[in-house]
C-alpha positions in Angstrom: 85.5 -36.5 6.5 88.6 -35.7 4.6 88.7 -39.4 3.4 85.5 -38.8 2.2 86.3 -35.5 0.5 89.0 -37.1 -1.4 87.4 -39.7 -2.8 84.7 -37.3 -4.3 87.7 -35.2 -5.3 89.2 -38.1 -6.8 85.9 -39.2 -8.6 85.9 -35.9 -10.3 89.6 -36.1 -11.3 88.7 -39.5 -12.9 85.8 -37.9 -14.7 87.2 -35.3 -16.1 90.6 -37.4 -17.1 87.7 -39.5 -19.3 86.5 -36.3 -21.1 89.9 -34.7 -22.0 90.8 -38.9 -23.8 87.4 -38.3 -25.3 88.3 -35.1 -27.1 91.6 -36.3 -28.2 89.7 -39.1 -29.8 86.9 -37.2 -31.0 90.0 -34.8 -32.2 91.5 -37.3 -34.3 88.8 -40.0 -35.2 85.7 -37.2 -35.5 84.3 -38.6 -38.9 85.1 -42.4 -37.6 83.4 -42.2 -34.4 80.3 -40.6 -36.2 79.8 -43.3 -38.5 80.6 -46.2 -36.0 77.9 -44.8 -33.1 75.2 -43.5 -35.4 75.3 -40.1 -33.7 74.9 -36.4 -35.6 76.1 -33.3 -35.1 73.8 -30.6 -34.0 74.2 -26.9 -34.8 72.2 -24.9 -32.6 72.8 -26.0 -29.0 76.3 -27.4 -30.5 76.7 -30.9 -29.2 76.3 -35.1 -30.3 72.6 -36.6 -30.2 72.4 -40.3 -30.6 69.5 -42.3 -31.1 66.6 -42.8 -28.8 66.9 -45.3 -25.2 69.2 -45.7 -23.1 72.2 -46.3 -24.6 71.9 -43.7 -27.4 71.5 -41.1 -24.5 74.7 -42.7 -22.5 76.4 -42.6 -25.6 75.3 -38.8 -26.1 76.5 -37.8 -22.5 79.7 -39.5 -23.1 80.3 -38.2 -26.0 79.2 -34.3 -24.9 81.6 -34.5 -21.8 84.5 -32.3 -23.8 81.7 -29.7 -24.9 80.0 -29.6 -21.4 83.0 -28.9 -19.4 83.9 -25.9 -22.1 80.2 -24.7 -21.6 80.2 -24.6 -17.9 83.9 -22.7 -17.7 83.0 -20.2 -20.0 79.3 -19.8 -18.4 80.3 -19.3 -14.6 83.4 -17.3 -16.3 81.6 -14.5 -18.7 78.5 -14.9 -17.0 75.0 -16.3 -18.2 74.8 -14.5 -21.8 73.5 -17.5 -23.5 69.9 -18.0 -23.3 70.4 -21.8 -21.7 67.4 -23.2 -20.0 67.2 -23.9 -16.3 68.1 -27.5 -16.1 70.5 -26.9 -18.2 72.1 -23.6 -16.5 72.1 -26.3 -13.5 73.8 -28.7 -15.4 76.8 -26.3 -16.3 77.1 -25.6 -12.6 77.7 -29.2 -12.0 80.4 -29.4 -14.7 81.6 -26.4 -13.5 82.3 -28.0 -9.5 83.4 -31.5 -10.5 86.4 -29.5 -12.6 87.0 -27.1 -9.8 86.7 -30.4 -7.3 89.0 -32.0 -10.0 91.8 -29.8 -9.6 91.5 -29.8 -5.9 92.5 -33.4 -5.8 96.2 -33.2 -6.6 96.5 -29.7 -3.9 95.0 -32.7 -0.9 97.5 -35.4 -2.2 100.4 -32.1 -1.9 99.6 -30.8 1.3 97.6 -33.5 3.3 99.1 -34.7 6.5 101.0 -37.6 6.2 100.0 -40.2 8.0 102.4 -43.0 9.4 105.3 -41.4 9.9 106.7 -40.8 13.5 108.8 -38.1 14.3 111.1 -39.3 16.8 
């Protein structure tokens, strides 16, 4: 069971070690990575849109990881004062456990039993 708790743990590490490169690069390439996708900006729900199948909307989530990870801390943090929609209140609460399960990783690497050792 622990096994398997780590290796979600360590999923969610991985996934949220992918959104912090992305917003360094979005950080220092913005204008660059909009032209070369063929995504927008959009204002009022602030995030990327890309165009339309499936690899536009991969291409959005990847590129909406930073933002949605900022959402959900400052949602379950301050509350729900934005007017988000229901799916996407869900969506925040996702975000929100696969950074908390993120951070828990490196606490089960500190204080896990260590296993092999003999104590003689």
């Amino acid at each position: 069971m622990l096994r398997t708790f780590r290796g979600v743990c360590l999923t969610c590490l991985c996934i949220l070690g992918v959104a912090v490169i992305i917003a360094l690069l979005e950080l220092v390439a913005h204008p660059i990575l909009l032209k070369s996708t063929g995504c927008s900006w959009t204002e009022g729900p602030q995030g990327f849109t890309c165009g339309d199948g499936w690899v536009g909307h991969f291409t959005a989530i990847v590129l909406n990881l930073p933002i949605l990870f900022s959402y959900a801390q400052t949602f379950t943090l301050f509350g729900a004062s934005a007017p988000f929609s229901r799916d996407f209140a869900l969506l925040l609460y996702l975000f929100d456990a696969i950074f908390a399960l993120a951070l828990a990783y490196p606490l089960l690497i500190l204080f896990a039993p260590k296993s092999g050792r003999r104590s003689s």
